[in-house]
C-alpha positions as CSV (number, residue, x, y, z in Angstrom):
1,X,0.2,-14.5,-45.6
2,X,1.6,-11.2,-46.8
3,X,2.1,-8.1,-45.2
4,X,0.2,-5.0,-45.9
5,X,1.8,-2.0,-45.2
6,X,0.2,1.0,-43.3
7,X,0.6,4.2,-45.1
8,X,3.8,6.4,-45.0
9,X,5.0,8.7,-41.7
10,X,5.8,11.9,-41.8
11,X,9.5,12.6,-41.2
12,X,11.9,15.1,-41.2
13,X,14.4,15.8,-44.3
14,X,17.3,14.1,-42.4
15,X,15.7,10.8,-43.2
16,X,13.4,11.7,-46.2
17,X,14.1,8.9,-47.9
18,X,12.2,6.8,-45.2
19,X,9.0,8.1,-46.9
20,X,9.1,6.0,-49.9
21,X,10.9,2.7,-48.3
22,X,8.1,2.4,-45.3
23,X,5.8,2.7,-48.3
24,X,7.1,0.2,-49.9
25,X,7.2,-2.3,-47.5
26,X,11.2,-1.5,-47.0
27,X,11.3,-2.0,-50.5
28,X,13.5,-5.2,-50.0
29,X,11.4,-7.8,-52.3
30,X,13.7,-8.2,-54.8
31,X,16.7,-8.6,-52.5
32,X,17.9,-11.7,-51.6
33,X,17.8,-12.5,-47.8
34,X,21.0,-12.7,-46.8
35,X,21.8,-10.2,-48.8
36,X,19.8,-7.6,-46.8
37,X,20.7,-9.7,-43.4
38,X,23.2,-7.1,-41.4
39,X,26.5,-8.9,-40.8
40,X,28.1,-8.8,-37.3
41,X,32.0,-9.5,-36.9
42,X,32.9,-12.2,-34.3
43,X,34.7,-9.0,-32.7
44,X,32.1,-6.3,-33.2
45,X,29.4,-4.4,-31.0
46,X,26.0,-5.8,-31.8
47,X,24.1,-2.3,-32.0
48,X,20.3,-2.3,-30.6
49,X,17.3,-0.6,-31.0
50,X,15.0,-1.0,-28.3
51,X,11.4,-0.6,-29.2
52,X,8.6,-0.7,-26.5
53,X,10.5,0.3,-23.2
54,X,8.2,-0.1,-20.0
55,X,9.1,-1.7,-17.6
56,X,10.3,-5.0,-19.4
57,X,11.5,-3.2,-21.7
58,X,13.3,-0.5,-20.0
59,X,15.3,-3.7,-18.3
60,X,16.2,-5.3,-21.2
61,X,17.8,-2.4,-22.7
62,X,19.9,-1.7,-20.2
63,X,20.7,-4.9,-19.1
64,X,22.1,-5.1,-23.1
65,X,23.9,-1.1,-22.5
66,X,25.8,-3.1,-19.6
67,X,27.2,-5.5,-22.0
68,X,30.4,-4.8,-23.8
69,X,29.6,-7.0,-27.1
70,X,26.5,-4.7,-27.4
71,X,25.5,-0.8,-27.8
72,X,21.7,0.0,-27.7
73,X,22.0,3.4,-29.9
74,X,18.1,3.7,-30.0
75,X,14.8,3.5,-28.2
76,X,11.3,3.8,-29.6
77,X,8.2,4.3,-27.4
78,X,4.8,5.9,-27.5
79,X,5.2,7.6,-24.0
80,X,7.4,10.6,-24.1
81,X,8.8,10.7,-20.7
82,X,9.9,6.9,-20.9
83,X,11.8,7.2,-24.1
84,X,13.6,10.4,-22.3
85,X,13.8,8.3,-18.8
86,X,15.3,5.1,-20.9
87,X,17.5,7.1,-22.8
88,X,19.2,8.6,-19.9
89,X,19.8,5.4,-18.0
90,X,21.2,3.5,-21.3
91,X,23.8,6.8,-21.4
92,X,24.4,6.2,-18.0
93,X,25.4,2.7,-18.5
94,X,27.3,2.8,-21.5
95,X,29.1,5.4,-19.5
96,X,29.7,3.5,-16.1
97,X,30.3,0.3,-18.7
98,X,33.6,2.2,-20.3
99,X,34.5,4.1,-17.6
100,X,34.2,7.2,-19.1
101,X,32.4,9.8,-17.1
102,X,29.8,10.2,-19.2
103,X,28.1,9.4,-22.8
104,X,25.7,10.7,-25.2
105,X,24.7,8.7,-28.8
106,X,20.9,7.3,-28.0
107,X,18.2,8.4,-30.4
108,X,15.1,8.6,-29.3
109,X,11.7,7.9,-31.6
110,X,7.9,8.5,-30.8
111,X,7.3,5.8,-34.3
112,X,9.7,2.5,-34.2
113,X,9.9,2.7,-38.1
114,X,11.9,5.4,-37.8
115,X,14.4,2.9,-36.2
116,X,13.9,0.3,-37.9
117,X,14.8,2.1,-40.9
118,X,18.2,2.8,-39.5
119,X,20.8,1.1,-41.3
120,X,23.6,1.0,-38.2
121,X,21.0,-1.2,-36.5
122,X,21.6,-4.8,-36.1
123,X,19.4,-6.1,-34.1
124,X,16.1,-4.6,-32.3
125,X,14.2,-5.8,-29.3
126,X,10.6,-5.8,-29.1
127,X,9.0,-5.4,-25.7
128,X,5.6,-4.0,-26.4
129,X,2.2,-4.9,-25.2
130,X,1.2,-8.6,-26.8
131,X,-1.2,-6.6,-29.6
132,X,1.8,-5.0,-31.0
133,X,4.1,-7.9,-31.5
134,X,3.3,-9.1,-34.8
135,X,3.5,-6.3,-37.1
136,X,7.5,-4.6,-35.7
137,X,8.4,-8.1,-35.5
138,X,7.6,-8.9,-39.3
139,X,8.6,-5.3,-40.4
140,X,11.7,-5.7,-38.9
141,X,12.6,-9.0,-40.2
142,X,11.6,-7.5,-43.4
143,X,14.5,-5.3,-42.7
144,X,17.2,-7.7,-42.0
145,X,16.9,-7.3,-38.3
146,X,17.5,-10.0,-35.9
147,X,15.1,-10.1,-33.7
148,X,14.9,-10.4,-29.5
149,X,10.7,-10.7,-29.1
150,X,9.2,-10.5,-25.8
151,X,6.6,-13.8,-24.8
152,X,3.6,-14.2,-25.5
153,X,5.2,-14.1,-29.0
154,X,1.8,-13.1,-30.8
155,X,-1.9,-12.1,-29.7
156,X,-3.5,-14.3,-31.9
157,X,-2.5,-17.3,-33.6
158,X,-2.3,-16.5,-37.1
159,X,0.1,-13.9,-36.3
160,X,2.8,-16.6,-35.3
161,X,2.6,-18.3,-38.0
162,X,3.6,-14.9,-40.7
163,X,6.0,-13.8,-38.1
164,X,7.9,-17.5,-38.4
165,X,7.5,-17.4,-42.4
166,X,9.5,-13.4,-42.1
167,X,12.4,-15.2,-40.2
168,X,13.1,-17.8,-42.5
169,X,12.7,-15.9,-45.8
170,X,14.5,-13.4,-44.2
171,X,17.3,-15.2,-42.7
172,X,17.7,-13.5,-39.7
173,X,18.3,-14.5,-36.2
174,X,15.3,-14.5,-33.9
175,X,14.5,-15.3,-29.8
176,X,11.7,-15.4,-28.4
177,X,11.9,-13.6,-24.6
178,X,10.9,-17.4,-23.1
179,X,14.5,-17.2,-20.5
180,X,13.2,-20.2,-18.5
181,X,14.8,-22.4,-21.5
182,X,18.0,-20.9,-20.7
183,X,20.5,-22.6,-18.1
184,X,21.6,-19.2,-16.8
185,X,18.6,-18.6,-15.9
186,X,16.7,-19.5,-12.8
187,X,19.2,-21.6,-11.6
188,X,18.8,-23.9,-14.2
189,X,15.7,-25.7,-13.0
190,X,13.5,-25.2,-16.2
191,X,16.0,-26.8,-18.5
192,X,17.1,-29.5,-15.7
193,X,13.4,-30.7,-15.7
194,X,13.5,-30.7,-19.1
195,X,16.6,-33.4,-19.6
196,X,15.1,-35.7,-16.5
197,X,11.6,-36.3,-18.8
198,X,13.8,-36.9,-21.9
199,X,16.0,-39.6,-20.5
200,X,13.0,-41.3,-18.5
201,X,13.8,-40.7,-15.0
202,X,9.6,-40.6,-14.3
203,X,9.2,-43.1,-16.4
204,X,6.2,-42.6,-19.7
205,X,5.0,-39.0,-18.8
206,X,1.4,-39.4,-18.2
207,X,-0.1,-35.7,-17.1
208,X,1.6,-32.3,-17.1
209,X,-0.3,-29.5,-15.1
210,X,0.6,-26.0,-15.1
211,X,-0.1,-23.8,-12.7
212,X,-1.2,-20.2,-14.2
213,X,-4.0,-17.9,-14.5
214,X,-7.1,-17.5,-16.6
215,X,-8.5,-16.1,-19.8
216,X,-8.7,-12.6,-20.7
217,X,-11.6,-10.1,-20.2
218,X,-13.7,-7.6,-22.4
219,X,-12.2,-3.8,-21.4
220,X,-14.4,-2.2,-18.3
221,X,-12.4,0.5,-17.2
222,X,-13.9,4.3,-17.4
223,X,-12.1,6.8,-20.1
224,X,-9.2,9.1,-18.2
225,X,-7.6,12.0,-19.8
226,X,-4.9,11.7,-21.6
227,X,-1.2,12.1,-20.2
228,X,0.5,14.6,-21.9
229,X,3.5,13.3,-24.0
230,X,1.1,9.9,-24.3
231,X,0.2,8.7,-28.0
232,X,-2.8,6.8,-27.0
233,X,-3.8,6.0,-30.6
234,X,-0.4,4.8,-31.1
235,X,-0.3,2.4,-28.3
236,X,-4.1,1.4,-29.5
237,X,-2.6,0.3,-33.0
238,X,-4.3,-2.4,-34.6
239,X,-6.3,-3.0,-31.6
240,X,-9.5,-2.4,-31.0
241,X,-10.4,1.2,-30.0
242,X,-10.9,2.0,-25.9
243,X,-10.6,5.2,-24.4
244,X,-7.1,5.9,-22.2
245,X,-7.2,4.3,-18.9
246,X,-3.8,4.4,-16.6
247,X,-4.6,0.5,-15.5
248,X,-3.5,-0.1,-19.2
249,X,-0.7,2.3,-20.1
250,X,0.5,4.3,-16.5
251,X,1.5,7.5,-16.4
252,X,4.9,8.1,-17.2
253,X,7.9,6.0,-15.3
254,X,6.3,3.1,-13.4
255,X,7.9,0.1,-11.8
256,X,5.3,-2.4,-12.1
257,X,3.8,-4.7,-15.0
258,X,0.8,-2.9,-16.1
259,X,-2.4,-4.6,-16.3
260,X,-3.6,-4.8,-19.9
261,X,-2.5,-8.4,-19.5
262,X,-5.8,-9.2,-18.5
263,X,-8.1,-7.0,-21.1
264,X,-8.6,-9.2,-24.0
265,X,-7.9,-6.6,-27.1
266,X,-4.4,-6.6,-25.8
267,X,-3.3,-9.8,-24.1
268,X,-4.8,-12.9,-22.9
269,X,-4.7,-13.3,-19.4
270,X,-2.7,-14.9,-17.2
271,X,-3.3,-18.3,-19.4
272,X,-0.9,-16.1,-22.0
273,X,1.2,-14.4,-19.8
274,X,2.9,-16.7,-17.7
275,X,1.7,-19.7,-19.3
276,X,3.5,-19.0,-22.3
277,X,6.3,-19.5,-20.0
278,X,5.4,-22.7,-18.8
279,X,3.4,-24.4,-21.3
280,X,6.7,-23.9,-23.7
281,X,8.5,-26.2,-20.8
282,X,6.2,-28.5,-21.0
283,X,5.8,-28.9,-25.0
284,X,9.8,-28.9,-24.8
285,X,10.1,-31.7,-22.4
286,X,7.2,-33.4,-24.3
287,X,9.2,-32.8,-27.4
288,X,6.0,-31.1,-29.2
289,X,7.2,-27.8,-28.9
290,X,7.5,-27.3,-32.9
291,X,3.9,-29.0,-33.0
292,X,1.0,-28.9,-30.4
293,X,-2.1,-30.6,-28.9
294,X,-4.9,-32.1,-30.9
295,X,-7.7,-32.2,-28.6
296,X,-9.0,-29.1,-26.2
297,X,-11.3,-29.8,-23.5
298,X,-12.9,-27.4,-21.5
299,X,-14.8,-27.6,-18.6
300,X,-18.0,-26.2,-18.5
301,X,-17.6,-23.7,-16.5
302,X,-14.7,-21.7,-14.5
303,X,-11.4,-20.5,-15.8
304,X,-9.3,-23.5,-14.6
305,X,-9.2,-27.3,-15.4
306,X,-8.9,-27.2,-19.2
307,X,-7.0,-30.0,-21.0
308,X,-4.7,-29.9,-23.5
309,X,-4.7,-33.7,-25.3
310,X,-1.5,-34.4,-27.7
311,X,-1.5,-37.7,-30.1
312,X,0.5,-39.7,-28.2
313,X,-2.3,-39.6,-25.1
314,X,-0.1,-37.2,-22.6
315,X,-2.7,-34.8,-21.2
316,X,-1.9,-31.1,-20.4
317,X,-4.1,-29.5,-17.9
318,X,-4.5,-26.1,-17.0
319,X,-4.4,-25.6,-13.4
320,X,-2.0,-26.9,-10.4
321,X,0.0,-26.5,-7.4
322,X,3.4,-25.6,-9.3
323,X,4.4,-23.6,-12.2
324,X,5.4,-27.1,-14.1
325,X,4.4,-30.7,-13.0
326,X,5.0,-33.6,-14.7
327,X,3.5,-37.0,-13.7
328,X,4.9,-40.3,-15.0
329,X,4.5,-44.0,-14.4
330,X,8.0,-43.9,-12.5
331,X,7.8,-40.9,-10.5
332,X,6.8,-36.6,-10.2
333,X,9.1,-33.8,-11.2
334,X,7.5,-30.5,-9.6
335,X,9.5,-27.3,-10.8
336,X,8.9,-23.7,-10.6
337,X,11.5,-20.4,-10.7
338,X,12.5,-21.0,-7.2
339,X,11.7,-25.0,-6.7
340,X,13.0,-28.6,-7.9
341,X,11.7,-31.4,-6.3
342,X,11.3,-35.3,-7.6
343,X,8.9,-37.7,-5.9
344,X,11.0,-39.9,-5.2
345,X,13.9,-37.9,-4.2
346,X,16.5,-40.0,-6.1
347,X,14.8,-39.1,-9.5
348,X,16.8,-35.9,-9.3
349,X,20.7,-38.0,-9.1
350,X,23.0,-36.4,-11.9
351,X,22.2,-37.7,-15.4
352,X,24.8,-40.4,-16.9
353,X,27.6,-38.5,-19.3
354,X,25.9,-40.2,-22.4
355,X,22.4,-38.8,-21.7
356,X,20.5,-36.6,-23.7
357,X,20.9,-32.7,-23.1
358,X,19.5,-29.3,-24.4
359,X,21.5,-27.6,-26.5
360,X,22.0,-24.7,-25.0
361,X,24.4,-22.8,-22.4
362,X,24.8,-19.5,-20.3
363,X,21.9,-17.0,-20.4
364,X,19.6,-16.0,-22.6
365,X,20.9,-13.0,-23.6
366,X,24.1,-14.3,-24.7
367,X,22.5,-17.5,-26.5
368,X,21.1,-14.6,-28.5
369,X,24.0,-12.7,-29.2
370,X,26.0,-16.1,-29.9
371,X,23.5,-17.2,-32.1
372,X,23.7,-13.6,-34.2
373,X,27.3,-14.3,-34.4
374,X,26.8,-17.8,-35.5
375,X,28.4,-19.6,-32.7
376,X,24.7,-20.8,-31.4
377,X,21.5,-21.6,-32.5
378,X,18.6,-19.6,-30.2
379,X,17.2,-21.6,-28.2
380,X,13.7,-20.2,-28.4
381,X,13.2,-19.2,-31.9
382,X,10.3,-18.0,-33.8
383,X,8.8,-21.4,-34.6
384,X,9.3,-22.6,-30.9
385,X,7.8,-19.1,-29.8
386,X,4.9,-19.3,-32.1
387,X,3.6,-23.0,-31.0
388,X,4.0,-21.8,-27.3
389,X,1.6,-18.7,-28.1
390,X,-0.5,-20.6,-30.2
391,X,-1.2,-23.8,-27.0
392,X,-2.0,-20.1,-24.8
393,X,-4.3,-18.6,-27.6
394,X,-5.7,-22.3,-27.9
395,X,-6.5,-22.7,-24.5
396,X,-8.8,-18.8,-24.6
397,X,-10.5,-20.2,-27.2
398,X,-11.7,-23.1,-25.7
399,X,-12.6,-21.1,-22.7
400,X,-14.7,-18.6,-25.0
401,X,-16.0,-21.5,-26.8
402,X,-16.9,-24.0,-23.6
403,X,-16.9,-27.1,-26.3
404,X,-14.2,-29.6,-27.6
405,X,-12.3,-29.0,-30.0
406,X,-9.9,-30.7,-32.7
407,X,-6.6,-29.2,-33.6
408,X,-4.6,-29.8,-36.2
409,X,-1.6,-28.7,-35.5
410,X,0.1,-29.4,-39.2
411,X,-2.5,-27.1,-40.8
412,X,-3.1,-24.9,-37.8
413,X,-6.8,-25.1,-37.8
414,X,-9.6,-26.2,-36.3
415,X,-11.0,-29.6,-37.8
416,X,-14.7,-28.6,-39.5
417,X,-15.4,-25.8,-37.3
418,X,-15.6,-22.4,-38.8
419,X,-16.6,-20.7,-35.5
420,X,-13.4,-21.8,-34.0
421,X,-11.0,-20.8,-37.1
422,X,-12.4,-17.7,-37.4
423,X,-10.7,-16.8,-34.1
424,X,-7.8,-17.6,-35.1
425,X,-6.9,-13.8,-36.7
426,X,-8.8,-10.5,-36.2
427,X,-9.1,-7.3,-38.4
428,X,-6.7,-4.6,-37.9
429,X,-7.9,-1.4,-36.8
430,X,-6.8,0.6,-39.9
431,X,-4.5,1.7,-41.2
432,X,-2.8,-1.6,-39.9
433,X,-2.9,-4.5,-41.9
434,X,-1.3,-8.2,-41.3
């Protein structure tokens, strides 16, 4: 799959030279990967360009501004007043970070090419709405980026699968925003479940249940006006076209997760959102988290109760008391952000020195930066992220589709069933192209 460029931005003379590289595609063909691939020192400042900063985003950026192996000089957003709000607070914390009273030297862009066409960036993270994953995240690998990608990692599943060929031809270092795989992160009880299911402590896992919301639905919200400062077409993209509504982009700064999570031309539901947290536990601790299911059964009717079948029997099902369950011949794990328990109890004793562990440490944040530096390998990286989205997108499928179906996960496609493959990808509203 190649990527087809959308026609050239106007920009100012300061960075005139942009117009013929965006359209070229970066012009970067002929170079070799690594070649193109910034370098960081084992002492330097990874620099960051932050593009998409709502909420998530906003957090992410600053939580990097706070770090002193990092220095976010740029932000990208379609909303005016949240690349100004995000600007300010990044300032503020490089400034309380060094102690120096104050700080200015964050660039602001209404068009993330602009910033990824910056040559002092290393790195860029990508916290947009799920429809506008794909094409920043192959455009920046395209530009020798490493990569930070907010989860789901695509909208639909052909998307994964280009943006996982641009890492590896590209070289570049790439995590997928899935922190439940980290140990820093919620107290370790993601990654702990994890290592009990490898080393047999319940015994041949039987059932898995995961315990998130549904599919997505068609857009029914009235048009609004407009904010002010607010690129709607923008933040449409390659989506398809619906008027403004605030439940899907809010006015201006907002401390809440906006709700286009649920509309389908822009994410898929709660199956998408938090299951591509907790499905990707449950392929890791399956050890089919580079593969996938090859059977999906839905039920006939509701948005719960869907299975996911892999080839070695183990069943997946959507729907259950905790975020992750796993059911074995020897015994239950149940574990969620804030909750470990084994049935029996003594399933949870320390694991022996010689077992088998994750390889992984600290948080997620600085497995990424390690692994830019070389010192790690990401523990979520593009191919992980894109077999995660693609059990989330497989499951909305089968709920659009209310039949079996037959995955083959080598080819990633449906086995003799042209209505299912065909929603697999979508046209891009134009100019877009993937």
């Amino acid at each position: 799959m190649t990527m087809s460029r959308p026609k050239p931005i106007s920009l100012s003379s300061r960075r005139r030279f942009l117009r013929s590289s965006l359209a070229a595609g970066f012009a970067l063909a002929a170079t070799p990967a690594f070649a193109r691939t910034l370098r960081v020192g084992p002492n330097d400042r990874i620099t960051f360009g932050v593009i998409g900063v709502g909420i998530q985003g906003r957090g992410l950026a600053v939580r990097m501004a706070r770090r002193p192996d990092a220095q976010v000089v740029a932000v990208a957003d379609v909303v005016a007043e949240r690349r100004d709000d995000t600007k300010a607070r990044i300032e503020k914390a490089i400034a309380d970070r060094d102690d120096a009273g104050s700080f200015s030297g964050c660039d602001v862009y209404s068009d993330f090419r602009e910033l990824l066409a910056r040559d002092d960036i290393d790195a860029v993270i990508i916290a947009t709405p799920d429809h506008w994953h794909a094409i920043p995240c192959i455009m920046a690998a395209d530009a020798g980026k490493h990569i930070y990608c907010e989860k789901p990692l695509t909208h639909f599943i052909a998307e994964g699968r280009a943006i996982a060929d641009a890492v590896e031809r590209n070289g570049i270092t790439f995590q997928t925003g899935s922190q439940q795989r980290s140990p820093g992160e919620f107290g370790g009880n993601f990654p702990r479940a994890v290592e009990l299911v490898w080393n047999g402590r319940i015994g041949e896992v039987k059932t898995v249940r995961i315990g998130v919301g549904g599919p997505p639905k068609p857009v029914d919200l009235e048009a609004q006006e407009i904010p002010e400062g607010t690129d709607w077409d923008s933040w449409v993209g390659p989506a398809e076209y619906h008027p403004y509504n605030e439940i899907l982009c809010p006015k201006g700064i907002h401390d809440h997760f906006p709700d286009w999570r649920s509309y389908a031309p822009y994410g898929n539901g709660g199956i998408a959102d938090m299951g591509a947290h907790h499905f990707d536990i449950a392929q890791w601790a399956l050890k089919k988290h580079e593969s996938g299911p090859v059977t999906i059964e839905p039920p006939s009717e509701g948005n719960s109760g869907l299975r996911f079948v892999y080839d070695n029997g183990v069943e997946m099902i959507h729907g259950g008391p905790d975020d992750c369950t796993f059911e074995g011949t020897e015994g239950i794990i149940r574990v969620g952000r804030s909750k470990f328990l084994t049935e029996p109890e003594s399933l949870a004793e320390p694991l022996p020195d010689d077992a088998e562990r994750i390889d992984a440490q600290g948080s997620h944040y600085d497995n990424f930066l390690d692994s830019i530096r070389g010192d790690a390998r990401p523990v979520a990286p593009a191919e992980v992220g894109h077999r995660t989205a693609t059990v989330c997108h497989l499951g909305v499928i089968g709920y659009q589709l209310r039949r079996p179906l037959t995955w083959d996960p080598e080819a990633e496609r449906f086995k003799d069933d042209d209505e299912a493959n065909a929603l697999l990808s979508r046209s891009y509203r134009a100019p877009w192209t993937l």
